[in-house]
DOTORTI-390754 format. One record per residue: residue in three letters; x, y, z of N, C-alpha, C, CB in turn. Coordinates in steps of 0.2 Angstrom, whole numbers, plus 5000, padded with zeros to 4 digits. Each point is the difference from the previous one (the first is absolute). Glycine has a CB too. Layout:
<atoms>
ALAXYZXYZXYZXYZ;...
</atoms>
This chain:
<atoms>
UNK490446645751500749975000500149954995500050035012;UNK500649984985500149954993500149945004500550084991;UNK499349855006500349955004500749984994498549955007;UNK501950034995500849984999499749924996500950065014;UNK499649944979499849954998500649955001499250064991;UNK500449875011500449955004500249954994499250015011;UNK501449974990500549954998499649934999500950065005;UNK499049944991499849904999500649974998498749994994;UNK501349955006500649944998500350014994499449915006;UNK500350104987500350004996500150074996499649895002;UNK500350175004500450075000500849985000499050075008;UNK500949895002500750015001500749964996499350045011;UNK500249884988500449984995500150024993499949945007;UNK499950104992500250054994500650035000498950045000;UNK501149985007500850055002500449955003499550125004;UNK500349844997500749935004500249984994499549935011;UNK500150054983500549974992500350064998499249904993;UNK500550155007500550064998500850025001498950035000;UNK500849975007500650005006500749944997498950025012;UNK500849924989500349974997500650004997499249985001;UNK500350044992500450014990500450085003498849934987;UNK500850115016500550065000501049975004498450105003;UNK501349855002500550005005500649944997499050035010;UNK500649914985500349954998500250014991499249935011;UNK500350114987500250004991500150105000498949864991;UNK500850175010500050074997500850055002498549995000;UNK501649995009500750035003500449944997499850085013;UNK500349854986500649994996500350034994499749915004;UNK499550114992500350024995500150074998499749904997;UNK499950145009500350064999500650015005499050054995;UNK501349915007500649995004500549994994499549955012;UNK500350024982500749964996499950094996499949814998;UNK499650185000499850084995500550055005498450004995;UNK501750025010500350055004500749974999499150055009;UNK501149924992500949955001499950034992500249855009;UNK499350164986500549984996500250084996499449854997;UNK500350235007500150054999500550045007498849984990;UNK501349975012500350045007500449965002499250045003;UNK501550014997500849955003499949985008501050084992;UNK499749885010499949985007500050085004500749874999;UNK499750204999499850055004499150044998501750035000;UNK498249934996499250025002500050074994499949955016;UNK500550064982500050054994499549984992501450025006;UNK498150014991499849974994500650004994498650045004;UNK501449924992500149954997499749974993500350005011;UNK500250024983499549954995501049954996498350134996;UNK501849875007500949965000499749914997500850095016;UNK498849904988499949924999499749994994499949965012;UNK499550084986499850014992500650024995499050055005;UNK501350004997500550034994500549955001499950135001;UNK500349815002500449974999499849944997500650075009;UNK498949924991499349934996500350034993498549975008;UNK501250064989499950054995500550014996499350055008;UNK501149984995500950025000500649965000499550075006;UNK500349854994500249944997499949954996500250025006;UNK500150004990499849914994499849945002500750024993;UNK499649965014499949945002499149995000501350005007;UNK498550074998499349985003499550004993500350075013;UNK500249964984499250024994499949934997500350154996;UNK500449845003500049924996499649955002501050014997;UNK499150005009499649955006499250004998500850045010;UNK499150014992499050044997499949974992500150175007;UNK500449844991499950014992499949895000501250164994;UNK499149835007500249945001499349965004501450045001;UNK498349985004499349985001499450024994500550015013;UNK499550054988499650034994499849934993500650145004;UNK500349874994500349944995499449935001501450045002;UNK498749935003499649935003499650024999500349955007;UNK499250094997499450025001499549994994500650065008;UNK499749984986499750034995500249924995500150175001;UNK500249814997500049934998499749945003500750044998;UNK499249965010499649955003499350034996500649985014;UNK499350074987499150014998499949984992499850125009;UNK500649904988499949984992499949935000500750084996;UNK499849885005500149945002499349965002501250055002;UNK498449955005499550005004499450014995500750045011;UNK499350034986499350014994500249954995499850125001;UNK500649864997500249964994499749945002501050054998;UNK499049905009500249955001499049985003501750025002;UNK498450035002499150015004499550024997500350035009;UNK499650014986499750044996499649924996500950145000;UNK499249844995500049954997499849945002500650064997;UNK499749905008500049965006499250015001501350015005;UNK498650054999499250025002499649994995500250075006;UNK500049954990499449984991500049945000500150084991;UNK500449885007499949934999499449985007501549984994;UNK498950025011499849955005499150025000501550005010;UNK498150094990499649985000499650014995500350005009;UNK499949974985499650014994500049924996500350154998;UNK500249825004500149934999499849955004500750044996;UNK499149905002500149955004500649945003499050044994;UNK501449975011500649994999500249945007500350134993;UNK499749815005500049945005500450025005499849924993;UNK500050085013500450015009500050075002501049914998;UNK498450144998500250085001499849995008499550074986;UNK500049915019500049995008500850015001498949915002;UNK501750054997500549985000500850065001499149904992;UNK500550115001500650054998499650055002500749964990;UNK498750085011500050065004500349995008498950044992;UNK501049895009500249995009501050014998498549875008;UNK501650114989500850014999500250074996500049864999;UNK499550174999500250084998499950045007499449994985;UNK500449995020499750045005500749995005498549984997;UNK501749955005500549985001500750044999499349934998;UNK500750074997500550054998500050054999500149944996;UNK499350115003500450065002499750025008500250044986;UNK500049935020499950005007500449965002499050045000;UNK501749934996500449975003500950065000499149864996;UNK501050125010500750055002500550004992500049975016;UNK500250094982500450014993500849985002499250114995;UNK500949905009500749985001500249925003500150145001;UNK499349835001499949934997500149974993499350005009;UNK500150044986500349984994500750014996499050015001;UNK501250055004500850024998500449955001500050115003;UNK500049875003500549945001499849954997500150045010;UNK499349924989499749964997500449984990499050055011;UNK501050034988500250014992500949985002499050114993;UNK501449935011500549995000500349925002499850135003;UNK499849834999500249935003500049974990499350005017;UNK500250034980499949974994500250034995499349975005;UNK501050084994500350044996500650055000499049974998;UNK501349995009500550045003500549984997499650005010;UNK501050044991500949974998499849935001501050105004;UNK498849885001499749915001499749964999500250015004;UNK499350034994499550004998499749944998500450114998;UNK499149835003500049954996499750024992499849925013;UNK499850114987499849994993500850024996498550055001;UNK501850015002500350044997500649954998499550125006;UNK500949844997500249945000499849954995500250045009;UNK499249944991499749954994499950024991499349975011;UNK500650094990500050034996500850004996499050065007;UNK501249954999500750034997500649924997499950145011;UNK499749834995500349944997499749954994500550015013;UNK498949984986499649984993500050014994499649995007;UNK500350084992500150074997500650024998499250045005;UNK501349984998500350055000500150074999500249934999;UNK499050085006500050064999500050045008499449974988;UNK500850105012500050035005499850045002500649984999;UNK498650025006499550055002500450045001499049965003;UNK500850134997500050065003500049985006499550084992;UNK500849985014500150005007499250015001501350055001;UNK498649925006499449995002499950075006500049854997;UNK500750165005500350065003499750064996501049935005;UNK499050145001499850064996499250024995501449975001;UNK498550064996499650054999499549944996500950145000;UNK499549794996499449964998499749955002500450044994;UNK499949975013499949955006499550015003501049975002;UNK499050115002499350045000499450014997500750035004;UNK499649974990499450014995499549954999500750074995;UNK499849875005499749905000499650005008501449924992;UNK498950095012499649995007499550044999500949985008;UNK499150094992499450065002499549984996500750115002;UNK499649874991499350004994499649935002500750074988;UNK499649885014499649955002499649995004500749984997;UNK499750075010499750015005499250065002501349965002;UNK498950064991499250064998499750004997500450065001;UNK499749914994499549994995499349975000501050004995;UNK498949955013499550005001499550055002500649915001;UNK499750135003499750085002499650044993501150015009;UNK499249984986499850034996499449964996501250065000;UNK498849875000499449944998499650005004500649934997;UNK499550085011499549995004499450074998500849925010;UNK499550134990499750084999499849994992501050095010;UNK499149894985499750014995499549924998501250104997;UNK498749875007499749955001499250015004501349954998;UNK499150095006499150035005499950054994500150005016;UNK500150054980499850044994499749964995500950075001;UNK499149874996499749984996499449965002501150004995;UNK499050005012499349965001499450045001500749925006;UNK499650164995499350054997499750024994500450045008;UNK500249924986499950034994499249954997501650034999;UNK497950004998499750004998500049944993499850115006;UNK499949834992500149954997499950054993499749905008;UNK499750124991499650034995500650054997498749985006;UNK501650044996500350064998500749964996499550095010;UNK500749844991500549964996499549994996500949955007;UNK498750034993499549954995499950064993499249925013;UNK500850154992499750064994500549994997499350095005;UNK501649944996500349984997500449974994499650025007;UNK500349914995500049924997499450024994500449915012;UNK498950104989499950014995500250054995499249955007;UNK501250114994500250044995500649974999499550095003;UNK500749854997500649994996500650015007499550054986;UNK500449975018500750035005500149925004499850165001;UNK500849804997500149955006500849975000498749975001;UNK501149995003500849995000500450045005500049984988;UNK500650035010500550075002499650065000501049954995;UNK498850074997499650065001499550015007500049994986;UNK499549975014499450015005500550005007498949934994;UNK501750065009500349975006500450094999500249825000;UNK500050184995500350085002499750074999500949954998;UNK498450034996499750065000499250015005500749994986;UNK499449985016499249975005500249975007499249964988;UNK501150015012500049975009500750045004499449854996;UNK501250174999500250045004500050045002500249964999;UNK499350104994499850085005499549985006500050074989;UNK499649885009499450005005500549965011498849964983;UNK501750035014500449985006500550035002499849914998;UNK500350144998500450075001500450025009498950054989;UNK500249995013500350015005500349965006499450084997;UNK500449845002500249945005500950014996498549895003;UNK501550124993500749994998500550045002499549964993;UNK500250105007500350065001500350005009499050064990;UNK500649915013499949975008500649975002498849975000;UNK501049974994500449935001500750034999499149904995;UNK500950144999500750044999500550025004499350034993;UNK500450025010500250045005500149995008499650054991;UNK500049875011500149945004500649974999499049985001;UNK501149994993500649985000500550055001499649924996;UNK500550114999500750055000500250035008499550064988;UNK499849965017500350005006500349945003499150085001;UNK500549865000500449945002500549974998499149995003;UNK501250064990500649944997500450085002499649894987;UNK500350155013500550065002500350015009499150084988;UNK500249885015500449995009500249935002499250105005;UNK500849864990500149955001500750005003499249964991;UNK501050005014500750015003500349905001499650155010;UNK500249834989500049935001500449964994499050025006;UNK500750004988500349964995500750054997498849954996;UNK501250105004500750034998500650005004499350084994;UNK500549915015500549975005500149934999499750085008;UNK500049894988500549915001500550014991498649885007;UNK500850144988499949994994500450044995498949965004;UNK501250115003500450054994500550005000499450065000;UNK501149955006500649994999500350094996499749824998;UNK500550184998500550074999499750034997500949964998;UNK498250024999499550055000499650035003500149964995;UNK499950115008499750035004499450005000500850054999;UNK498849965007499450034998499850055009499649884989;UNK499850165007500050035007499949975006499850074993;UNK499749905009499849975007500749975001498649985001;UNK501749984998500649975002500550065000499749874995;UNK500450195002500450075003499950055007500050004987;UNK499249965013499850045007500049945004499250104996;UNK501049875003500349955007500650015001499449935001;UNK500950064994500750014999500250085006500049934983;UNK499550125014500150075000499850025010499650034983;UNK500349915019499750005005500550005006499049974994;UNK501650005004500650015003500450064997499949875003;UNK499850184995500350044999499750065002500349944993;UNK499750135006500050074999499450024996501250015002;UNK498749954995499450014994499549975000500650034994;UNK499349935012499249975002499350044998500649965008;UNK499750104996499150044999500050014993499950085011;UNK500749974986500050024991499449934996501650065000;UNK498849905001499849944994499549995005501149944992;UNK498550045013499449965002499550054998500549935011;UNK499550144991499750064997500050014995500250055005;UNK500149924987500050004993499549935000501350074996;UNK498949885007499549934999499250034999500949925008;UNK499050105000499350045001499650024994500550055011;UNK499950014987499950044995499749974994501050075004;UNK499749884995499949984992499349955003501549984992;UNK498649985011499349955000499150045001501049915007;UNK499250144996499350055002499950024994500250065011;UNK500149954985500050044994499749954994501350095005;UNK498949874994499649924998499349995001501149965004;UNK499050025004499550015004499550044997500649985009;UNK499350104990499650034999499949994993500250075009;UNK500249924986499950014994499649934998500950094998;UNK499249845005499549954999499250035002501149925004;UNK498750125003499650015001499550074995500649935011;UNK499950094987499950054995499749954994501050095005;UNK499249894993499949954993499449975002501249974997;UNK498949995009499249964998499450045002500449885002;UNK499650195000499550065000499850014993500650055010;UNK500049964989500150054992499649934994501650095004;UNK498549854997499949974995499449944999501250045001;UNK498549975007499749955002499150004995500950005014;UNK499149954987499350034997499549935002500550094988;UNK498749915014499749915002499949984996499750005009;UNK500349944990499849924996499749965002500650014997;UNK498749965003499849985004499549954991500250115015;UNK500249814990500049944995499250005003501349924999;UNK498350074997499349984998500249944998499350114995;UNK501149875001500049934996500949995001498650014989;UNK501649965016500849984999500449974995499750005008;UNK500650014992500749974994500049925002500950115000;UNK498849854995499949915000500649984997498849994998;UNK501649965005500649964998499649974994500949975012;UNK499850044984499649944995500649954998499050094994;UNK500849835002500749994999500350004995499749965006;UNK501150054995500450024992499949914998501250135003;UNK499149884991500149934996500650004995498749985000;UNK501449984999500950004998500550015000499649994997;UNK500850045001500650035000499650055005500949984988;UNK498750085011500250065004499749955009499850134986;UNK499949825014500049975007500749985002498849974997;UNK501649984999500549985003500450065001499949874996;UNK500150195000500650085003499850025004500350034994;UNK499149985011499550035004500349965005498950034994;UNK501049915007500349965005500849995003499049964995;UNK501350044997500850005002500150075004500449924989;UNK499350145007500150055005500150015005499750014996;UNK499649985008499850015004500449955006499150054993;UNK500749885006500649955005500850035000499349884996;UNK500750144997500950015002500150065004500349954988;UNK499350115010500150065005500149975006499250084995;UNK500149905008499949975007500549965003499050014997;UNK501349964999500649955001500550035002499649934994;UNK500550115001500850025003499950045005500550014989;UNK499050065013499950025006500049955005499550094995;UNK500149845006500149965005500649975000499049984999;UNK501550014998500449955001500450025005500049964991;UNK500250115010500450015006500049965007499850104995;UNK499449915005499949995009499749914998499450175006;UNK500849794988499949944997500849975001498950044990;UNK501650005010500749984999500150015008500450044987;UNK499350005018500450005004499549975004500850104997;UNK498949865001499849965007500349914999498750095003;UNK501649924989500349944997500750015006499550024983;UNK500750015014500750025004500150005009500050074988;UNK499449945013500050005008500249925002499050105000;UNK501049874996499849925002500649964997498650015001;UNK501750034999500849974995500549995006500050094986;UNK500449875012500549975008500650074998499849825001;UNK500550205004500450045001500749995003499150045000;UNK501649994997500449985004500550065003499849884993;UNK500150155011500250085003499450034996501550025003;UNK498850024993499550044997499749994994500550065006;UNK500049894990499749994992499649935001501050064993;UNK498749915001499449974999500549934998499050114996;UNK500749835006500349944997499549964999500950015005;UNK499349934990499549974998499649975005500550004991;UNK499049995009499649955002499550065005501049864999;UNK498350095005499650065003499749965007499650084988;UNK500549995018499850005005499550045003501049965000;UNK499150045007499650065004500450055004499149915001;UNK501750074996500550045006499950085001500849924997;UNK499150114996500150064999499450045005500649974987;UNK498749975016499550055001500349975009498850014987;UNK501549955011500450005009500250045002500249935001;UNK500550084997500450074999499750035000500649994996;UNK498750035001499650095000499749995008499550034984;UNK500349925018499850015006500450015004499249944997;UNK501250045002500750005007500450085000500449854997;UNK499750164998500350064999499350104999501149884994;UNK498650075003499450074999499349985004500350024986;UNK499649935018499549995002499750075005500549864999;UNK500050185005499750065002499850054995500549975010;UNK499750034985499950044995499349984997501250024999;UNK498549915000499449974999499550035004500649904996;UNK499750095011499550045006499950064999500149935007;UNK500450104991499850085003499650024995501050035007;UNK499149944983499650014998499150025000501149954998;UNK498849975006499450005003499750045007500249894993;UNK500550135010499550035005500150075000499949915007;UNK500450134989500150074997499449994997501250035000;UNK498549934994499649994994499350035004500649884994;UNK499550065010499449995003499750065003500449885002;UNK500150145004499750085005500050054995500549995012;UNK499750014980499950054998499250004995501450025003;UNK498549924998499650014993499449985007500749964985;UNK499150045020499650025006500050075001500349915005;UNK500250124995499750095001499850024993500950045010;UNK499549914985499550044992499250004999501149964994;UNK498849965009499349995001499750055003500249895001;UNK500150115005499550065004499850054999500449975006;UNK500350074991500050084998499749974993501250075006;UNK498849904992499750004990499249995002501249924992;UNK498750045012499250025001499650065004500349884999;UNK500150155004500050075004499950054995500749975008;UNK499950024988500150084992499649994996501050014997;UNK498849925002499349994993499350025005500549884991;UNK499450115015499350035004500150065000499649925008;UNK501250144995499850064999500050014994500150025008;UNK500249974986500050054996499449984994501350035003;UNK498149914997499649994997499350025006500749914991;UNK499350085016499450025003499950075003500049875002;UNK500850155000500150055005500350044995500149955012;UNK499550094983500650044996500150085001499849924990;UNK500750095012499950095004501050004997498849995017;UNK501450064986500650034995500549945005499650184995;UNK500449835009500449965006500049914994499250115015;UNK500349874985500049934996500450024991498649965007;UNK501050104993500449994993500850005000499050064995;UNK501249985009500750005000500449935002499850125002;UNK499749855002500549945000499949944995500150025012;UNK499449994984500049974995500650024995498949995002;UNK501250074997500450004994500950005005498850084989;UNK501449915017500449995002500249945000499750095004;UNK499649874997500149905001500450004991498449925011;UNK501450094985500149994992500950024999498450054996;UNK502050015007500650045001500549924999499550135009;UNK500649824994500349935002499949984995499849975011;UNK499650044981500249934998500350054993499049895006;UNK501450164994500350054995500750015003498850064996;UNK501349925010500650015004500749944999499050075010;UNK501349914986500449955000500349975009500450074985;UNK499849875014499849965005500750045003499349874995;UNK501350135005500750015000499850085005500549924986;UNK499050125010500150085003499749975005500050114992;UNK499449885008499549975007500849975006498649934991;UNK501550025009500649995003500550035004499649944994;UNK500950095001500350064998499850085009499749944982;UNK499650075016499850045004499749995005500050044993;UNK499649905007499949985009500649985006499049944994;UNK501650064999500849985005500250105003500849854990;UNK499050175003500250065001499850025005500150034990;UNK499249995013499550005004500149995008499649964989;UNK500449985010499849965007500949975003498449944995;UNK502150085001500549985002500550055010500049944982;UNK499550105018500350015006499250035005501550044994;UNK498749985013499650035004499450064997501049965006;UNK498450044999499849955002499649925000500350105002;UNK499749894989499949944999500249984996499450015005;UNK501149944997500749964995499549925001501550075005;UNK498749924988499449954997500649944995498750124999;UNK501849934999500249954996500449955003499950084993;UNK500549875002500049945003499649955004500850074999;UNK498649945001499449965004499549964995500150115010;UNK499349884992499749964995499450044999500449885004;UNK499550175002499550054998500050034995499950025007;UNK500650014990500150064996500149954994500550105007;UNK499649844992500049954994499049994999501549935003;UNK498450055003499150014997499850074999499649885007;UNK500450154998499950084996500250004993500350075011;UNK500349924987500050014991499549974997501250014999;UNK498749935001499749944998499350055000500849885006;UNK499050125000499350035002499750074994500549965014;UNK500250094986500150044997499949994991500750045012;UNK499549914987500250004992499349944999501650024997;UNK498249965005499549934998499450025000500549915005;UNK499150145001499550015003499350014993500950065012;UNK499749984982499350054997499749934996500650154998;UNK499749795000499849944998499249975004501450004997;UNK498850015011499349955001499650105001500449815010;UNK499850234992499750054998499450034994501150005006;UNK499449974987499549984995499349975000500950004997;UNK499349925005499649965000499550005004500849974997;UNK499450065008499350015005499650055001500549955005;UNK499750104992499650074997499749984993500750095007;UNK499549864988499649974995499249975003501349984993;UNK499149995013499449935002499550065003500849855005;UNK499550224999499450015006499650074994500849975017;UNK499550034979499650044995499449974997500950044998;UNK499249905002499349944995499749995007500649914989;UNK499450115017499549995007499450055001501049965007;UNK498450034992499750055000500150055007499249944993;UNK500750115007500050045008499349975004500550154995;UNK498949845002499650005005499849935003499650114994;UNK500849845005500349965005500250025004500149944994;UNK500450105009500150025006499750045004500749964996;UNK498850095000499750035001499449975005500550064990;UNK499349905007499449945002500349985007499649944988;UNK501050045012500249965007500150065006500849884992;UNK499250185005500250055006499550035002501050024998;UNK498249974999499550044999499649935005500350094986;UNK500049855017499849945001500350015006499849924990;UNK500550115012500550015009500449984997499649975010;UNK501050004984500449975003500550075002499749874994;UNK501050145008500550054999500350004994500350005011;UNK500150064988500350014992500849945002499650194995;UNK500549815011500549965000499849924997500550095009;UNK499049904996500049924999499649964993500050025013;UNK499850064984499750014992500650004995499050075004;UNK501649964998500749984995500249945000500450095003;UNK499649875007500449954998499649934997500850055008;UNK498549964995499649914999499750034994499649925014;UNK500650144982499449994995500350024994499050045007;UNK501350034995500550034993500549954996500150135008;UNK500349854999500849974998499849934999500850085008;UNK498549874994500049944996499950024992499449945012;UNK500150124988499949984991500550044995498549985001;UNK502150045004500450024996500649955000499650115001;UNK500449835002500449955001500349984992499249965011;UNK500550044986500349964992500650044998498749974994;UNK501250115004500450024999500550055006499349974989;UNK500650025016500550005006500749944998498950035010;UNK500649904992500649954998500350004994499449935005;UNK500150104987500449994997500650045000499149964995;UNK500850115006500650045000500549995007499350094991;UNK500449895013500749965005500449964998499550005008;UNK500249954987500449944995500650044995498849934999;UNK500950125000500550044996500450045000499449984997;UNK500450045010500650035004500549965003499250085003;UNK500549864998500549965004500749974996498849965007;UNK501050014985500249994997500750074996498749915003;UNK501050134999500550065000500550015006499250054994;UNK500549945011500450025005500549924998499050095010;UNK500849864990500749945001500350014995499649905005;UNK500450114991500550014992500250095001499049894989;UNK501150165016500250045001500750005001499050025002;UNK501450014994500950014998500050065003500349954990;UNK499450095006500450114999500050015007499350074988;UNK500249935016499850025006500549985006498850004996;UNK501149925001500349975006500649995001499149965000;UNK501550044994500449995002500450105003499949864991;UNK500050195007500250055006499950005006499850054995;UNK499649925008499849995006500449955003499050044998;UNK501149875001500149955003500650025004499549924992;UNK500550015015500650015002500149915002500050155005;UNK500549844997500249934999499249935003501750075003;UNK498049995003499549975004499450004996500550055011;UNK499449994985499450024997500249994991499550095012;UNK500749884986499949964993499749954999500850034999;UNK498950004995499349944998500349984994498950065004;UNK500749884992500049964996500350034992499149955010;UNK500650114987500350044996500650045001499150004998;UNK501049995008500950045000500449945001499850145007;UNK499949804995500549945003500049954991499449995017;UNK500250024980500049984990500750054999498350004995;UNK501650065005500650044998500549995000499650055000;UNK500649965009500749985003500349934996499550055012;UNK500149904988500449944999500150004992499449945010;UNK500150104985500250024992500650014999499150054998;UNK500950015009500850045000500649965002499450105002;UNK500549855001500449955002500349964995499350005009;UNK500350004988500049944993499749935004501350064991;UNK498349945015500049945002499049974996501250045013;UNK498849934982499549984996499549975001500650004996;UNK499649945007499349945004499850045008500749864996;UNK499750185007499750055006499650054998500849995007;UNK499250044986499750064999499349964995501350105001;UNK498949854996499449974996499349965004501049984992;UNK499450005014499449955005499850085002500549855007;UNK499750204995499750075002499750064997500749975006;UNK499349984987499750034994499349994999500949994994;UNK499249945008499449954999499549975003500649994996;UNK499750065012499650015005499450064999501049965006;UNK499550084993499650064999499350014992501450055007;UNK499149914989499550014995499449955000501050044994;UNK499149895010499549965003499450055003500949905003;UNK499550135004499250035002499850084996500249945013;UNK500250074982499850054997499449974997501150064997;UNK499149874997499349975000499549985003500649984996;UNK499449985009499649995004499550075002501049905003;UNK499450165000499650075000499450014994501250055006;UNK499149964989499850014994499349954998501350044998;UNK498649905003499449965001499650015003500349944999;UNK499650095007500050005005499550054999501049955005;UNK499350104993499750064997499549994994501250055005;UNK499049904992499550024993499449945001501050044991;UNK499249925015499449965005499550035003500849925003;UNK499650134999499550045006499750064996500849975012;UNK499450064984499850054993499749994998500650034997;UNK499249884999499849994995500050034993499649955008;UNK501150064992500350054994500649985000499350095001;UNK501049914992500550014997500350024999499849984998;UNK499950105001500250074997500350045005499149994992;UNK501749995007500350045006500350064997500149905007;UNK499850144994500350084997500350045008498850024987;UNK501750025011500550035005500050074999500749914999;
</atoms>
């Protein structure tokens, strides 16, 4: 008689996270995929495509993101590319400094710097004003397509530093050295030698950003104004008839990205492995004092945003405009008026980056210890959220859950479910990096000793994966409070957080309320971010 093979614990939670993503991410979005081929009589349908397609508006729209997109990245290589050589081939006073303020920046919310530029380069703009009155000269509108481009490229170009910065620290000394002795340096050695050899990080970095400047929804809603772009058409479109069409094209174009990044660094990758690393050395004269201006000034201007607006937080107010002299009103007013929006921040934050902990340390035990087809699929299902623009996520959990038998929207659940949904694959990373570096026969030892596989996960596995648990909870967390796209579909007057309560008051035009709530948020963005490279002991933050 065959004996029946018995369920252990980490069988059945295999099928409970599945359960989940099937119930929470995979029927939202093959709920929005079906809306978007099937009318209200339930007849198939391809009307909401042919009508994307079939107008100049929509296409200009697409054309128009694409537009940013492919500019941000040029722009970003231009700016990071370089930046990384200098910073690690040079010797350059405060580099601790400016990497902790290049990191800063790009993990601080974009449509803070939107607003930020706008206060400073607005029709009101103070520079734009000083300028105009010293000078007589008149900047270009800060509004529209080069307003985006000034926020996105600022806001990315660390992405593309940090990633070509861990590249050069594999690069072999000896092979500059071989080089330099043939005559090749300068510029030459930098484009004929260090950037094939960083190629495929670039190629990465490339196609990282292009995704993240192409779903960006934040800056082109303060910043664009009469320039279209797509994610701000699928919110727009979301009070419309053509929700599914366009949220279904988003999918597409980003998957499609998606694969071809992963395709590239297959196709291109090749290992390096520093025997002897790349030594800073120091410049001396002119080409030291251009090395320096550079680099500070880069860094600088990307800082000043979130430099101006905590300036501004503390300026005396009179209704809504600024007057001279400085107080603490504006952060009174935010407390009085946004103060529940401060909380709910944190306690939406909070229960969601708890079930991310849990489930992120669950996914990385099954899908590094317990690997069977059942794991593999939810691995590559946890990864689906971070290719999926924030806006459709939203979008389709309302689509979803907005009637019987489980109506979800309007509540605070279905706001951390998204949360949960879009952040997870971050500490998901992190903690399948840390339980990879764990040998197996540590825990082998402890169960071969009595102890149980349970009480061998929690007092043994989950302590020495502690480092990078926390780190990627830090990094999720830090996503989740600087979250716009997601959260403004969902909110309802009860459940507004701290990023949709910045906007509202942008949109107000009310300045000292939206600055003290600028300057809140970008505080414990900071504060997070320390926090994280304290408990890392690392710098090197890559996305």
């Amino acid at each position: 008689m065959k004996k029946t093979k018995k369920l252990d614990m980490w069988t059945v939670l295999s099928f409970v996270i599945l359960l989940c993503y099937a119930v929470f991410l995979l029927y939202p979005m093959l709920n929005l995929l079906r809306q978007s081929v099937v009318t209200t009589d339930g007849a198939f349908t391809m009307e909401y495509f042919q009508k994307f397609f079939g107008k100049s508006y929509y296409l200009i729209t697409l054309w128009n993101s694409f537009k940013v997109s492919i500019a941000v990245t040029i722009i970003t290589l231009i700016i990071g590319v370089p930046l990384a050589y200098l910073y690690n081939m040079y010797e350059i006073k405060g580099k601790g400094l400016l990497q902790i303020i290049i990191i800063l920046c790009s993990m601080s919310a974009p449509f803070i710097g939107a607003y930020s530029w706008i206060l400073m380069l607005g029709n009101s703009g103070i520079i734009r004003k000083t300028i105009k009155s010293v000078l007589g000269i008149t900047l270009p509108s800060i509004y529209g397509f080069n307003g985006i481009l000034l926020v996105l490229s600022l806001q990315l170009f660390p992405l593309v530093f940090l990633y070509v910065s861990g590249a050069m620290k594999n690069i072999d000394n000896s092979l500059l050295e071989a080089a330099e002795s043939m005559g090749c340096k300068g510029i030459k050695r930098f484009l004929t030698v260090i950037v094939p050899l960083c190629m495929p990080t670039i190629l990465a970095a490339m196609l990282l950003v292009f995704m993240r400047a192409f779903a960006d929804f934040g800056t082109p809603l303060l910043i664009g104004q009469g320039y279209r772009t797509f994610p701000v058409e699928i919110y727009n479109a979301f009070f419309s008839e053509t929700t599914g069409g366009t949220s279904v094209i988003a999918i597409v174009i980003t998957t499609v990205v998606f694969l071809v990044q992963k395709w590239s660094s297959n196709k291109f990758s090749f290992t390096m492995n520093a025997l002897h690393p790349v030594e800073r050395k120091k410049a001396h004269g002119l080409l030291n004092v251009l090395i320096h201006l550079f680099t500070y000034l880069v860094v600088g201007i990307a800082f000043l945003p979130q430099v101006y607006i905590f300036y501004e937080s503390f300026r005396k107010t009179s209704g809504k405009a600024f007057v001279p002299g400085y107080s603490l009103d504006s952060y009174r007013s935010a407390m009085k008026v946004a103060g529940s929006a401060i909380k709910n921040t944190f306690v939406i934050g909070i229960a969601a980056l708890v079930l991310i902990i849990l489930l992120a340390v669950l996914v990385a035990y099954l899908v590094i210890r317990r690997k069977n087809t059942v794991n593999n699929v939810i691995d590559v299902i946890s990864m689906l959220p971070y290719i999926i623009p924030g806006s459709v996520v939203g979008i389709a959990l309302i689509m979803a859950f907005n009637r019987k038998p489980l109506i979800l929207t309007g509540t605070m659940i279905i706001m951390v479910i998204a949360l949960v949904i879009r952040r997870l694959p971050y500490t998901i990373r992190s903690s399948v990096a840390t339980l990879q570096q764990i040998p197996i026969t540590v825990e082998e030892a402890a169960i071969s000793l009595g102890s149980s596989k349970a009480k061998t996960f929690f007092q043994i596995t989950v302590p020495m994966m502690a480092n990078g648990i926390i780190s990627g909870a830090i990094l999720s967390w830090v996503t989740i409070i600087t979250e716009l796209s997601t959260a403004i579909c969902l909110y309802t007057v009860r459940t507004q957080t701290l990023t949709l309560a910045i906007y509202t008051y942008v949109s107000r035009g009310n300045d000292g309320i939206a600055a003290a709530l600028a300057t809140i948020l970008s505080l414990t963005t900071v504060v997070s971010l320390l926090l994280f490279m304290k408990l890392s002991k690392s710098k090197d933050v890559t996305l």
